[in-house]
C-alpha positions as CSV (number, residue, x, y, z in Angstrom):
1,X,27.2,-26.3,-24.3
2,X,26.8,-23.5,-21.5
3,X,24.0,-21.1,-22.0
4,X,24.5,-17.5,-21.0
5,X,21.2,-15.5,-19.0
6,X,20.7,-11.7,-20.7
7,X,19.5,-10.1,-17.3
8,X,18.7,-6.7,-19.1
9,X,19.6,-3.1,-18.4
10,X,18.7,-1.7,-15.3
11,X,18.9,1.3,-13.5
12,X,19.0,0.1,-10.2
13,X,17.0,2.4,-7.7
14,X,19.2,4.9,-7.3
15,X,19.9,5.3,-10.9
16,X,16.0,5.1,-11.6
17,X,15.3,7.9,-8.8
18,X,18.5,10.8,-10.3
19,X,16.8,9.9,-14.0
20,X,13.1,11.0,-12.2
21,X,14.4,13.7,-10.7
22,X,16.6,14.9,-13.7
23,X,13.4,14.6,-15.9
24,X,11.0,16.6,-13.6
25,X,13.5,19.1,-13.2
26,X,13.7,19.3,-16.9
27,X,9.9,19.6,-17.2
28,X,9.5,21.9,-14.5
29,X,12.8,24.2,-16.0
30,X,10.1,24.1,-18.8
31,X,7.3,24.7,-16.8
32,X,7.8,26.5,-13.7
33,X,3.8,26.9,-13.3
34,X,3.9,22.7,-12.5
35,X,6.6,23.6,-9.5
36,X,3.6,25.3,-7.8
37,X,1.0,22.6,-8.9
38,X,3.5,19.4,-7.7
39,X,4.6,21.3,-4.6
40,X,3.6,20.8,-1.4
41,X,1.7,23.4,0.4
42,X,0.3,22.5,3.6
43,X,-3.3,25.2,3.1
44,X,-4.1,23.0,-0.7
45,X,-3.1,19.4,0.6
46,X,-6.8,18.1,0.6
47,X,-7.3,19.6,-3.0
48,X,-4.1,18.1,-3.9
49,X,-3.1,15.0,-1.8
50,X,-0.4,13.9,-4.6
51,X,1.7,16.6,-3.4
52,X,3.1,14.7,-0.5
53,X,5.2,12.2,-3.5
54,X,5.7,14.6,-6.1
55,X,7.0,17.1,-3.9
56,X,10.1,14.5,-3.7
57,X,10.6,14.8,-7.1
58,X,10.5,18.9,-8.2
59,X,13.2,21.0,-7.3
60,X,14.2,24.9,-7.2
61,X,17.3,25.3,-8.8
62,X,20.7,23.4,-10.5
63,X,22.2,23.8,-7.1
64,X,19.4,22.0,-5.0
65,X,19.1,19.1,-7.3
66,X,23.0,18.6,-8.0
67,X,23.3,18.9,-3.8
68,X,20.5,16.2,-3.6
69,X,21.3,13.9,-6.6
70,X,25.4,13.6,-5.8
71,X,24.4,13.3,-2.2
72,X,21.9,10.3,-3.2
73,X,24.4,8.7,-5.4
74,X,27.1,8.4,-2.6
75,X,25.2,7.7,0.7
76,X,23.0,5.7,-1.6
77,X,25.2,3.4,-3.4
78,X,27.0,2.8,0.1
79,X,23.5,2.2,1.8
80,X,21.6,-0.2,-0.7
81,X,24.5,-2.4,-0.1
82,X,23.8,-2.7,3.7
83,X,20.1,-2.7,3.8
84,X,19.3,-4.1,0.2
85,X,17.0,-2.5,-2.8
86,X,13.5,-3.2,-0.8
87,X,14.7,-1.7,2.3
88,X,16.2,1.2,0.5
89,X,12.7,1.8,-1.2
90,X,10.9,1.9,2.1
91,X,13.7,4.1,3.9
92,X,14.0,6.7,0.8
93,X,9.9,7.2,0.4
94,X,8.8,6.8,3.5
95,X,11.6,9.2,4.9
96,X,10.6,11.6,2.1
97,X,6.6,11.1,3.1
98,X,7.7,11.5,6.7
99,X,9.6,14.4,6.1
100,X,6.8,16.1,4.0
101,X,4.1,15.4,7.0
102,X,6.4,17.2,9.4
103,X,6.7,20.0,6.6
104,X,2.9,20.3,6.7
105,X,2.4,20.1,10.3
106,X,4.8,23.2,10.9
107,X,5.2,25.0,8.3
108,X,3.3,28.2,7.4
109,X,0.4,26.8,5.6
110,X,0.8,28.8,1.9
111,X,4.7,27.3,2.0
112,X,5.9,25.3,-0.9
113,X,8.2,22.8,-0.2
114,X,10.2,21.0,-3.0
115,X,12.8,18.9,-3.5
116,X,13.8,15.5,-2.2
117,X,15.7,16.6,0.9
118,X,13.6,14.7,3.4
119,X,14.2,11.1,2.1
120,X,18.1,12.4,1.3
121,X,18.3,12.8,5.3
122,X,16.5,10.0,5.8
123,X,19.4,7.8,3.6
124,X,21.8,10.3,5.8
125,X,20.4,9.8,8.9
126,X,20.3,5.7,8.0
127,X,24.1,5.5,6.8
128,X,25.2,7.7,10.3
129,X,23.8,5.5,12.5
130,X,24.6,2.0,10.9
131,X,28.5,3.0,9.9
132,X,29.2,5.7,12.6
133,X,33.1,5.6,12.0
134,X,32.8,6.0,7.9
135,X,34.6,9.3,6.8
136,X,33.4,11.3,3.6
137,X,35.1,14.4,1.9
138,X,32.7,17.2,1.7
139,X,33.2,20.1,-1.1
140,X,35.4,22.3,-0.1
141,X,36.3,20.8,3.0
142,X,39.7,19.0,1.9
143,X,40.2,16.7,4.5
144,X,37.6,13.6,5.1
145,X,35.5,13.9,8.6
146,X,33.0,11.7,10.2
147,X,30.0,11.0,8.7
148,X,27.9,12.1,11.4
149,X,29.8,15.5,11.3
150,X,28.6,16.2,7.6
151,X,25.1,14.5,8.0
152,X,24.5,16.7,11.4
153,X,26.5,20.0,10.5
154,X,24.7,19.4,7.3
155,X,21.2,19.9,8.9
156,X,22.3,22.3,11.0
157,X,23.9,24.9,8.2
158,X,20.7,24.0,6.0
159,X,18.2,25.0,8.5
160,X,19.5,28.6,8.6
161,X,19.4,29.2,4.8
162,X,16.0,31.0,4.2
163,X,13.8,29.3,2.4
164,X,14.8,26.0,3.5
165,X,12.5,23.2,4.4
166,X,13.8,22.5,7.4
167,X,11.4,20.3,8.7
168,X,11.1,17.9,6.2
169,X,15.0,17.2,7.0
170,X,14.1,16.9,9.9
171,X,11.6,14.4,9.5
172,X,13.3,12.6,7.0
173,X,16.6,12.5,9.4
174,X,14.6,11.6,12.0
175,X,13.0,8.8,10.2
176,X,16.5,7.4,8.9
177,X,18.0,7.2,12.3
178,X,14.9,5.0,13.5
179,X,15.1,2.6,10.8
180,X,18.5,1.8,11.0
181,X,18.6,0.8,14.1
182,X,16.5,-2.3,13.3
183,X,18.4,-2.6,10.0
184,X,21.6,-2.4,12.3
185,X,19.9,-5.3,15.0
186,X,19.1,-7.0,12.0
187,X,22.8,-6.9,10.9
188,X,24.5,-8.1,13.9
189,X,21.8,-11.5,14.1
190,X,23.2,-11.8,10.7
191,X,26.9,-11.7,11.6
């Protein structure tokens, strides 16, 4: 008689981190005052150090977290199976931590930043590097183009937009690119 394992229902961690955000963005749709109070602005960080995470999680508007959580699911999904869940982790928060440092160290010091754009480029910046040939269809673009193309031209069109936190993308990208170069020197020992 075989027995059968029930492993459970789970998210997975990108599943787990669109349900966060979705819920936050709920609350905050709610609440706008909590934007403000999970925000990161670089003059209150002392009084408010939990900032620099929950500032990952809050965004603006539909269009900023639908841009963040569709780009998450597709470079993500692709990603975590390269570098695995733990790695993933890692990348995705500490891009998003890195991202929010850079944010604070040049950004006008009453800013808010919000949303989780930093560890987005970070999974962007990680994917470019370790499959520099992959080709993705970006809305409205109907043709696929190189990866780096969208990640890069991506940045670039973002940091123009007013009210963009362009410095945490850059951090996060930044961040992503340094990382997977050891996850990529790690692949090729593996192969």
């Amino acid at each position: 008689m075989r027995s059968r394992s029930y492993r459970g229902f789970s998210l997975g961690a990108i599943g787990f981190l669109i349900v966060m955000n979705l819920i936050l963005f709920i609350v905050t749709s709610i609440r706008p005052d909590l934007r403000f109070l999970l925000g990161l602005a670089p003059a209150l960080f002392l009084g408010r150090p939990w900032t620099i995470i929950t500032a990952m999680f809050v965004h603006a508007g539909i269009g900023h977290i639908l841009g963040n959580m569709i780009t998450l699911y597709f470079f993500g999904s692709y990603l975590i199976r390269l570098i695995g869940e733990r790695n993933f982790w890692v990348l995705y928060l500490c891009g998003g931590i890195l991202g929010n440092i850079l944010f604070m160290l040049l950004a006008p010091p009453f800013s808010v930043a919000v949303g989780a754009s930093g560890a987005i480029f970070a999974v962007g910046g990680a994917l470019t590097l370790m499959r520099p040939k992959l080709r993705v269809f970006i809305i409205p673009i109907p043709v696929p183009i190189p990866l780096w193309v969208a990640v890069i031209g991506g940045f670039l069109i973002l940091s123009f937009l007013p009210g963009v936190a362009w410095q945490a993308h850059l951090g996060g990208l930044v961040f992503g690119l340094i990382m997977a170069s050891f996850f990529r020197r790690r692949e090729r020992r593996f192969f």
